[in-house]
N, C-alpha and C positions, 0 to 999 in steps of 0.2 A: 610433418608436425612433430613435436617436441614438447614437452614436458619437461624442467626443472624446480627442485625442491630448492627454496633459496631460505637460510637460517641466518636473520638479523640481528642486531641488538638486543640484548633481554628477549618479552617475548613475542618478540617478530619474526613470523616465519610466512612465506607465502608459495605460491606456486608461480612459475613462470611460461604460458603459453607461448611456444615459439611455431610460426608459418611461412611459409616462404612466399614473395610478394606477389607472385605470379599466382600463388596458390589460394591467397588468401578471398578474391571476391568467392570464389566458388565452395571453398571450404568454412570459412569460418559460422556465418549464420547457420548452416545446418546441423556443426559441431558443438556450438552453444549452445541450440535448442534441445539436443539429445543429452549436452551437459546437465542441463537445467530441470530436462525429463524423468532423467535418472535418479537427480539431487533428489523433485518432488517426491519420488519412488521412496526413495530411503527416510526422509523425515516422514509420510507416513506412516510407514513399518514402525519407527521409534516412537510415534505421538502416542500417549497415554489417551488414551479413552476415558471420558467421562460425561455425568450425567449430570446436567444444569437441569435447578427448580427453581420456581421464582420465590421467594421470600416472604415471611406475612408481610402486610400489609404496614404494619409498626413495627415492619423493620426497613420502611423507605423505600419497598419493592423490590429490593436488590436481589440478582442473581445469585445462588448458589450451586457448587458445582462438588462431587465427590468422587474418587475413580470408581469407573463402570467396569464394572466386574462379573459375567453373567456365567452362568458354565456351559449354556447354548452354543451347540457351534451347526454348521449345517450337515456334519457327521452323526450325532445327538439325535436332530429333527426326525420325528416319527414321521413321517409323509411319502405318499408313492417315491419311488427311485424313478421314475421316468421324468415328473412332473418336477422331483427335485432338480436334476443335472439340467434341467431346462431353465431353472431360474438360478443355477450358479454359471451354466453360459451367459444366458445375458447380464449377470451382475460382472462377469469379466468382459463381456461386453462394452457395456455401459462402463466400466472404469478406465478401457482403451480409448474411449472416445469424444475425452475432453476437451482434445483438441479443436476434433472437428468441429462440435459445437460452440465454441471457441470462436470460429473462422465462419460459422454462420450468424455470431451474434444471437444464439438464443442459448436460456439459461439450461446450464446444465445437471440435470436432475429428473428421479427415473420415481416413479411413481409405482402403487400396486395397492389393490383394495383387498385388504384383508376382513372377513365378517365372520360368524358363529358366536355361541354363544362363552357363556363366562368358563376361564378354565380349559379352551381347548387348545391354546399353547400360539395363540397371535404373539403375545409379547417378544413370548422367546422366540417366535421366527425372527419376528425384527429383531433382538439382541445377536442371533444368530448368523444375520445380512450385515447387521453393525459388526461383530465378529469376521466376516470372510472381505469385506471393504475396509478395516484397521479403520473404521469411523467410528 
């Protein structure tokens, strides 16, 4: 496998995947897909965060969105250390295992019932989960 940077006219520039033919049923699909994993990888890390409301009513219900800014992280979170490291395993868990649910056909997305009362810091754990998933 092979790699070339190819620089066009103006601004055309591309990359050029090179395989050898022999190599290619075996190699390429599984090289793509880690391509493509990786890519995922990275425009998450860049995507801005933000926080969509719905709009009055007289104004055509349309979405609005601002960046999400919260200063929560799961370092911040007052909460047991035991019980913490347990719920950023499974959120790195749950973020490896796209695929598989993926390849079973059911939708992917992880669930948690947060309760207490007002002011005991629900939000910000979720701002906190939104923080450590770049959601």
């Amino acid at each position: 496998i092979s790699w070339t940077y190819q620089v066009g006219f103006g601004p055309s520039r591309s990359f050029l995947l090179r395989i050898r033919k022999r190599d290619k049923r075996r190699v390429l699909r599984p090289y793509l897909q880690y391509i493509h994993s990786v890519s995922d990888e990275i425009d998450q890390t860049r995507k801005e965060r933000r926080l969509y409301t719905n709009a009055a009513a007289g104004d055509g219900g349309r979405w609005r969105s601002v960046p999400f800014t919260h200063p929560a992280t799961m370092d911040t979170i007052a909460m047991d250390s035991e019980l913490k490291n347990k719920i950023k395993a499974d959120l790195e868990s749950f973020l490896k295992s796209k695929q598989y649910y993926h390849r079973l056909g059911r939708a992917w997305r992880r669930s948690y019932l947060l309760y207490g009362r007002s002011g005991t810091g629900k939000s910000s754990f979720v701002a906190a989960m939104a923080e450590t998933l770049s959601y």
